[in-house]
C-alpha positions as a LaTeX table, in Angstrom:
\begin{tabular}{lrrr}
\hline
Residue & $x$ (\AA) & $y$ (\AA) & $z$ (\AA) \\
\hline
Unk1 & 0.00 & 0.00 & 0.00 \\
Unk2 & 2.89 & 2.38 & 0.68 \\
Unk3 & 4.44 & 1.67 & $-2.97$ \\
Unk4 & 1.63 & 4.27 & $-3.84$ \\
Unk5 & $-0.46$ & 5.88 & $-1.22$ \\
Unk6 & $-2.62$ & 8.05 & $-3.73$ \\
Unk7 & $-4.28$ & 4.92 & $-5.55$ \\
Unk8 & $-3.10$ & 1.78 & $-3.36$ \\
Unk9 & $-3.12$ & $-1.80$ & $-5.18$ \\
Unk10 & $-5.48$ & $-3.92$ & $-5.04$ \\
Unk11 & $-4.30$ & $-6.74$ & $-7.10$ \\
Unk12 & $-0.53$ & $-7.77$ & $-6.39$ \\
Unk13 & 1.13 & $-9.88$ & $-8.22$ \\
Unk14 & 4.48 & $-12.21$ & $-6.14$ \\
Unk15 & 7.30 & $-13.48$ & $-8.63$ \\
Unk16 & 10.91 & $-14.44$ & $-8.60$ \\
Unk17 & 14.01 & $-15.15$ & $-10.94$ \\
Unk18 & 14.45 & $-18.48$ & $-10.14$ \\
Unk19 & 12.08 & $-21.25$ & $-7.99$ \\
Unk20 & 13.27 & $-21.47$ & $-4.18$ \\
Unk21 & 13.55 & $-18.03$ & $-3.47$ \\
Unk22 & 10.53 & $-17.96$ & $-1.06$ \\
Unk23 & 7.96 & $-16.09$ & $-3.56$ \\
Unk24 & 5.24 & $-18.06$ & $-2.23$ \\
Unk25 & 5.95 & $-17.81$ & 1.26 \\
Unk26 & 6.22 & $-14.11$ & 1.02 \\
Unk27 & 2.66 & $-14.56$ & $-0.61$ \\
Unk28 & 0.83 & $-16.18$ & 2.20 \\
Unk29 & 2.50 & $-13.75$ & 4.54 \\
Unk30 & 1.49 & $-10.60$ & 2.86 \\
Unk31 & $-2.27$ & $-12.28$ & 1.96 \\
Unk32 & $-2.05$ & $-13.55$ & 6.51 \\
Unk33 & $-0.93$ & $-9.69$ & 7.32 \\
Unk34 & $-3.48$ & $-7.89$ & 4.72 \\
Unk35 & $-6.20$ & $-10.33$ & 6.36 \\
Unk36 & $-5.26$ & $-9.60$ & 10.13 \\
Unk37 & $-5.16$ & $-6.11$ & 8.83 \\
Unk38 & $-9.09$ & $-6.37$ & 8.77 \\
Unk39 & $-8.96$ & $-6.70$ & 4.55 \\
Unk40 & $-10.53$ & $-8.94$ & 2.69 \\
Unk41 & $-8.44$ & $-10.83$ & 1.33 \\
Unk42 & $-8.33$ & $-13.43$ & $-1.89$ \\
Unk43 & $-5.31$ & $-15.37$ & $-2.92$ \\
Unk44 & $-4.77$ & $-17.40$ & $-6.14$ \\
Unk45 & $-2.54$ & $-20.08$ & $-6.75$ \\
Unk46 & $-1.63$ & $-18.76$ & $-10.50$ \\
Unk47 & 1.34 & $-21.26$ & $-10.84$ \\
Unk48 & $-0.07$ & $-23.55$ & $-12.75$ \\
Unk49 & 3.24 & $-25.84$ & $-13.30$ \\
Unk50 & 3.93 & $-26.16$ & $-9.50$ \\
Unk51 & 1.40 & $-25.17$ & $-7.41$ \\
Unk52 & 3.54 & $-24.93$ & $-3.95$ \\
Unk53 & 0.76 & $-22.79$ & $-2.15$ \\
Unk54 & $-2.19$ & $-25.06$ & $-3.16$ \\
Unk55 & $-0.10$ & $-28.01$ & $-1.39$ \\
Unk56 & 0.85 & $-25.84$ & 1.62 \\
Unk57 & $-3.61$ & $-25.75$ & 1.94 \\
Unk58 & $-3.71$ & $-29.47$ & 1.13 \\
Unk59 & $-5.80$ & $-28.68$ & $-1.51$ \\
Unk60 & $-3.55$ & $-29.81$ & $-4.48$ \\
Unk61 & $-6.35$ & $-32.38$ & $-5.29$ \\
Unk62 & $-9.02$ & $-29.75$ & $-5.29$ \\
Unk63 & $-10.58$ & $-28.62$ & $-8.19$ \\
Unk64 & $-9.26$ & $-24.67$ & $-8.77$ \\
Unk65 & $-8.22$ & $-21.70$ & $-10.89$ \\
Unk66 & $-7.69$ & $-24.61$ & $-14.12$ \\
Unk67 & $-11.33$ & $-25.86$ & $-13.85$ \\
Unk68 & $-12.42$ & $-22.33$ & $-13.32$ \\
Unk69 & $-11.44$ & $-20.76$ & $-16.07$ \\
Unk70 & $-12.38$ & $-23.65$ & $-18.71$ \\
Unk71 & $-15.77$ & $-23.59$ & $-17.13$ \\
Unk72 & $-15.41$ & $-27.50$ & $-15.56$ \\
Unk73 & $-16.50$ & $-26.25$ & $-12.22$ \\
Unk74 & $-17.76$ & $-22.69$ & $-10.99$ \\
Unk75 & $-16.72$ & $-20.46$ & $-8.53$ \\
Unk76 & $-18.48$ & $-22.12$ & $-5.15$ \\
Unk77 & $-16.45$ & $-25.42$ & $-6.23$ \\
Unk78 & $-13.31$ & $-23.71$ & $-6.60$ \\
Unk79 & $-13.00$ & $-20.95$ & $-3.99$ \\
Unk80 & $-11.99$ & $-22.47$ & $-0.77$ \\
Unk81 & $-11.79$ & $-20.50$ & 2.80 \\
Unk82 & $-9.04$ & $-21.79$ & 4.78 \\
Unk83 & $-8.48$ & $-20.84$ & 8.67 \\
Unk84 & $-10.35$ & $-17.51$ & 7.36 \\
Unk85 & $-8.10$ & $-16.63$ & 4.35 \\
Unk86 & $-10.09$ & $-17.22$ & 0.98 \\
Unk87 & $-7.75$ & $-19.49$ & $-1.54$ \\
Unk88 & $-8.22$ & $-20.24$ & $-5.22$ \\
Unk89 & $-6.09$ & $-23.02$ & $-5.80$ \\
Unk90 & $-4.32$ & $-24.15$ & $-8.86$ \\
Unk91 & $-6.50$ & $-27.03$ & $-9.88$ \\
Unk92 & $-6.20$ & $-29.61$ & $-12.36$ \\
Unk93 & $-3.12$ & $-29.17$ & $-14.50$ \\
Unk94 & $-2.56$ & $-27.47$ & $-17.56$ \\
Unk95 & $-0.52$ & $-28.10$ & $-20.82$ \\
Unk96 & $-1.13$ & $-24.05$ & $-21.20$ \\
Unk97 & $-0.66$ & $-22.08$ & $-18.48$ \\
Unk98 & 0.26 & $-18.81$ & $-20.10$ \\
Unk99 & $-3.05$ & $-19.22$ & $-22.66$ \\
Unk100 & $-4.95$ & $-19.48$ & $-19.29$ \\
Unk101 & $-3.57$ & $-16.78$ & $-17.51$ \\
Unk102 & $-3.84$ & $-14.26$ & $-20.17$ \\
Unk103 & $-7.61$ & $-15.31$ & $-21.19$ \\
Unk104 & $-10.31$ & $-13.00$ & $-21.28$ \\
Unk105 & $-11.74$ & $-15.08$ & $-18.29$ \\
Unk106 & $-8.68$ & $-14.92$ & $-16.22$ \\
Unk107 & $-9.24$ & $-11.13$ & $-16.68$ \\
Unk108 & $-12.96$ & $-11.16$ & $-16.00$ \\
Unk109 & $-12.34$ & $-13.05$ & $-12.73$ \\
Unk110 & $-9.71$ & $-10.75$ & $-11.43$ \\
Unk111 & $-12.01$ & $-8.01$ & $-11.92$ \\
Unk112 & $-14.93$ & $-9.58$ & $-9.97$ \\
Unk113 & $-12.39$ & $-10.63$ & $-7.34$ \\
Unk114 & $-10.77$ & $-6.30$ & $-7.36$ \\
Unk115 & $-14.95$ & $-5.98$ & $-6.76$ \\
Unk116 & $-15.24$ & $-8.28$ & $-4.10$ \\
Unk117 & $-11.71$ & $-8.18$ & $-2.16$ \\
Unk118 & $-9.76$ & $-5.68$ & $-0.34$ \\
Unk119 & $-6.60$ & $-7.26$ & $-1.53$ \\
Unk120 & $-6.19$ & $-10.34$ & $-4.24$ \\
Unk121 & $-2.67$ & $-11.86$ & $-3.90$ \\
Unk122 & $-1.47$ & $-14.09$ & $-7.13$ \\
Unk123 & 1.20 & $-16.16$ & $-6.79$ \\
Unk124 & 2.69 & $-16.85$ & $-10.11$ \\
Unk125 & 5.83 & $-18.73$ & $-11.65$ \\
Unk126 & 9.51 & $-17.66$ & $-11.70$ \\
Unk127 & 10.29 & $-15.13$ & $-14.88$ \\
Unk128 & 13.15 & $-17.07$ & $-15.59$ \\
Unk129 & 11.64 & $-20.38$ & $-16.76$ \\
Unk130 & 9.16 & $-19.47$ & $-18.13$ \\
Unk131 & 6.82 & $-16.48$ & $-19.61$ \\
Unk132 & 3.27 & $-16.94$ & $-17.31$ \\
Unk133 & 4.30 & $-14.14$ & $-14.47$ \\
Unk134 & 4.98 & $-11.94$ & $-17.60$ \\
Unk135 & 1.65 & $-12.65$ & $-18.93$ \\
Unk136 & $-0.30$ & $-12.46$ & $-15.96$ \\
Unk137 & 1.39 & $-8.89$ & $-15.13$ \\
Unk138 & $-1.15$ & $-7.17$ & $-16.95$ \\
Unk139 & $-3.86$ & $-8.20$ & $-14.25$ \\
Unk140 & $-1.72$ & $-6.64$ & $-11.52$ \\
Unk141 & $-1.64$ & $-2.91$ & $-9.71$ \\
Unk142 & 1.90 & $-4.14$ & $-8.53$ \\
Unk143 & 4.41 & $-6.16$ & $-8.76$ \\
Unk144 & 6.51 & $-7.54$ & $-5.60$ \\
Unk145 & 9.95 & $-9.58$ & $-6.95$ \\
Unk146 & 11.30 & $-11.94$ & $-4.33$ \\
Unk147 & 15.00 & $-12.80$ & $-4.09$ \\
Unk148 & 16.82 & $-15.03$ & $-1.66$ \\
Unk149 & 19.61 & $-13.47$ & $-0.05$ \\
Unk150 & 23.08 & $-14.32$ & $-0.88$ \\
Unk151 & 21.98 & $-17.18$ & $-3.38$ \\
Unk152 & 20.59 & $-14.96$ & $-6.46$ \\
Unk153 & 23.15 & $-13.43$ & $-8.29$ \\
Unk154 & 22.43 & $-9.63$ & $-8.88$ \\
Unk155 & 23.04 & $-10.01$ & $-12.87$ \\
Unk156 & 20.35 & $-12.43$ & $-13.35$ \\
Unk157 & 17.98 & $-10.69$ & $-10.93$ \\
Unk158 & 18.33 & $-7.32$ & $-12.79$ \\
Unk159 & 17.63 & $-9.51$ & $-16.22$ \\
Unk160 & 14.94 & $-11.19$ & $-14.58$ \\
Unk161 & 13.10 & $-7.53$ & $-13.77$ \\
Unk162 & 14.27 & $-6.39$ & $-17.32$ \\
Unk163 & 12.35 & $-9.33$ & $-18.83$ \\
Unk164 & 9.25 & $-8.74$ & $-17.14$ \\
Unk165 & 9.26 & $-5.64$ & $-17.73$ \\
Unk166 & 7.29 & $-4.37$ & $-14.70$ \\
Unk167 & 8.06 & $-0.81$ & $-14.89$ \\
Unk168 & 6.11 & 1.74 & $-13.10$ \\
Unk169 & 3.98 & $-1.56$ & $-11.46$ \\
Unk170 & 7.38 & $-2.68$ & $-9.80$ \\
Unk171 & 6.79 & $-1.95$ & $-5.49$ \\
Unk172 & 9.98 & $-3.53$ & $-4.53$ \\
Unk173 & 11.95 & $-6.59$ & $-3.92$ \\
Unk174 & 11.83 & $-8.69$ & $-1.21$ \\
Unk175 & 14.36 & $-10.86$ & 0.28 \\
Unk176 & 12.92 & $-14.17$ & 0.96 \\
Unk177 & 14.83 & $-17.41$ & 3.08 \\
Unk178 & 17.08 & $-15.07$ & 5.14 \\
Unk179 & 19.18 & $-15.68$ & 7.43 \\
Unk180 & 18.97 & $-13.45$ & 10.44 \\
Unk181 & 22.12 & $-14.70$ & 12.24 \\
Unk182 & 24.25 & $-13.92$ & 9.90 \\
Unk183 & 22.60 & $-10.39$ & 9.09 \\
Unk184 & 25.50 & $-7.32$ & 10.30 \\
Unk185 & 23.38 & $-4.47$ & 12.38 \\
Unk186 & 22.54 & $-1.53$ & 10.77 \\
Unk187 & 22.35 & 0.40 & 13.95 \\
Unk188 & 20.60 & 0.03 & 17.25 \\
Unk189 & 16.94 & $-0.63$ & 15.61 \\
Unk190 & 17.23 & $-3.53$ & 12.93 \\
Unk191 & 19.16 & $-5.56$ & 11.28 \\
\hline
\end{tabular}
C-alpha cells in the first residue's frame, strides 16, 4: 500500500528469478498480514506448473483456478476458505498455463475478485523459466519480486526484472529465506 499511497493496489502480483527463493511464502505472509489487517483478502494459486501454495492448503487435489477458467467447475467449487483466508487453488493441470492466464476469463475473474476483495494476492511462476508471471502482469496494480539473499546473483535478478518488464507496477523486492544470524546491524533498531 505504501508503494503508492494516492491509488493503493489492489491486485498484487508475487514473482521471482528463479524457484526457491521464497515467492510463495512471502505470498501467504502478505495475503495472513493484509487479512489480520481487517482486509478482505483473496489469494490465487496462478502457478499452474507447480502449485507450492495449493499443497501448503492441502488442496492440491481440489478442483481450482484450471477448472475455473475452462468452465469445468464454478466459482463455489473452486474458492476455498481456509483458517479464514479465501484461496483459489491451482486445480487440475494445464498443458497451457500462459493461454490461461492471459484469457479474457482470467481477466474477467480478477475483476470480480478487485470488486469483491480488499486485496487479491497471485502467486505466479519464476520469470526465468518461463513467460506466465509476464503474462499475468497485466492483471496486476503491482508487482513484488522476491530474491533469496546471498543465493541470487544480482546479474540475473536485474535480467529477470528487465524481462518482465514491470516498470512503473514494480513496489519492490523482497528478500525471501534469510538468514537473520548472519545479518550485520545496521544500527541500534534492525538488522
Amino acid at each position: 500500500q505504501m508503494a503508492d499511497v494516492d491509488d493503493p493496489a489492489k491486485v498484487v502480483l508475487i514473482t521471482s528469478s528463479v524457484p526457491t527463493e521464497g515467492k510463495s511464502t512471502i505470498a501467504l505472509s502478505l495475503a495472513y498480514s493484509a487479512m489480520q489487517a481487517g482486509l478482505r483478502t483473496v489469494v490465487i494459486d496462478g502457478d499452474l506448473r507447480h502449485p507450492s501454495m495449493s499443497k501448503y492448503f492441502d488442496v492440491h487435489a481440489s478442483p481450482g483456478l484450471v477448472d475455473l477458467l475452462t468452465g469445468v467447475k464454478g466459482a463455489e467449487q473452486t474458492i476455498v476458505n481456509v483458517g479464514g483466508l479465501t484461496v483459489i487453488p491451482a486445480g487440475s493441470k494445464s498443458q497451457n498455463p500462459p493461454d490461461l492466464l492471459g484469457s479474457a476469463r482470467m481477466k474477467a475473474l480478477v475483476e470480480k475478485l478487485r470488486e469483491t476483495y480488499d486485496y487479491v494476492i497471485i502467486d505466479t511462476p519464476p520469470v526465468g523459466p518461463v513467460i506466465d508471471a509476464k503474462v499475468a502482469m497485466a492483471l496486476a496494480d503491482k508487482v513484488i519480486f522476491v530474491v533469496r539473499w546471498q543465493v541470487t546473483p544480482r546479474e540475473m535478478v536485474a535480467q529477470s526484472i528487465d524481462g518482465l518488464g514491470a516498470g512503473r507496477k514494480l513496489a519492490g523486492i523482497v528478500l525471501g529465506v534469510v538468514d537473520e544470524s548472519k545479518i550485520s546491524r545496521y544500527g541500534p533498531y534492525s538488522h
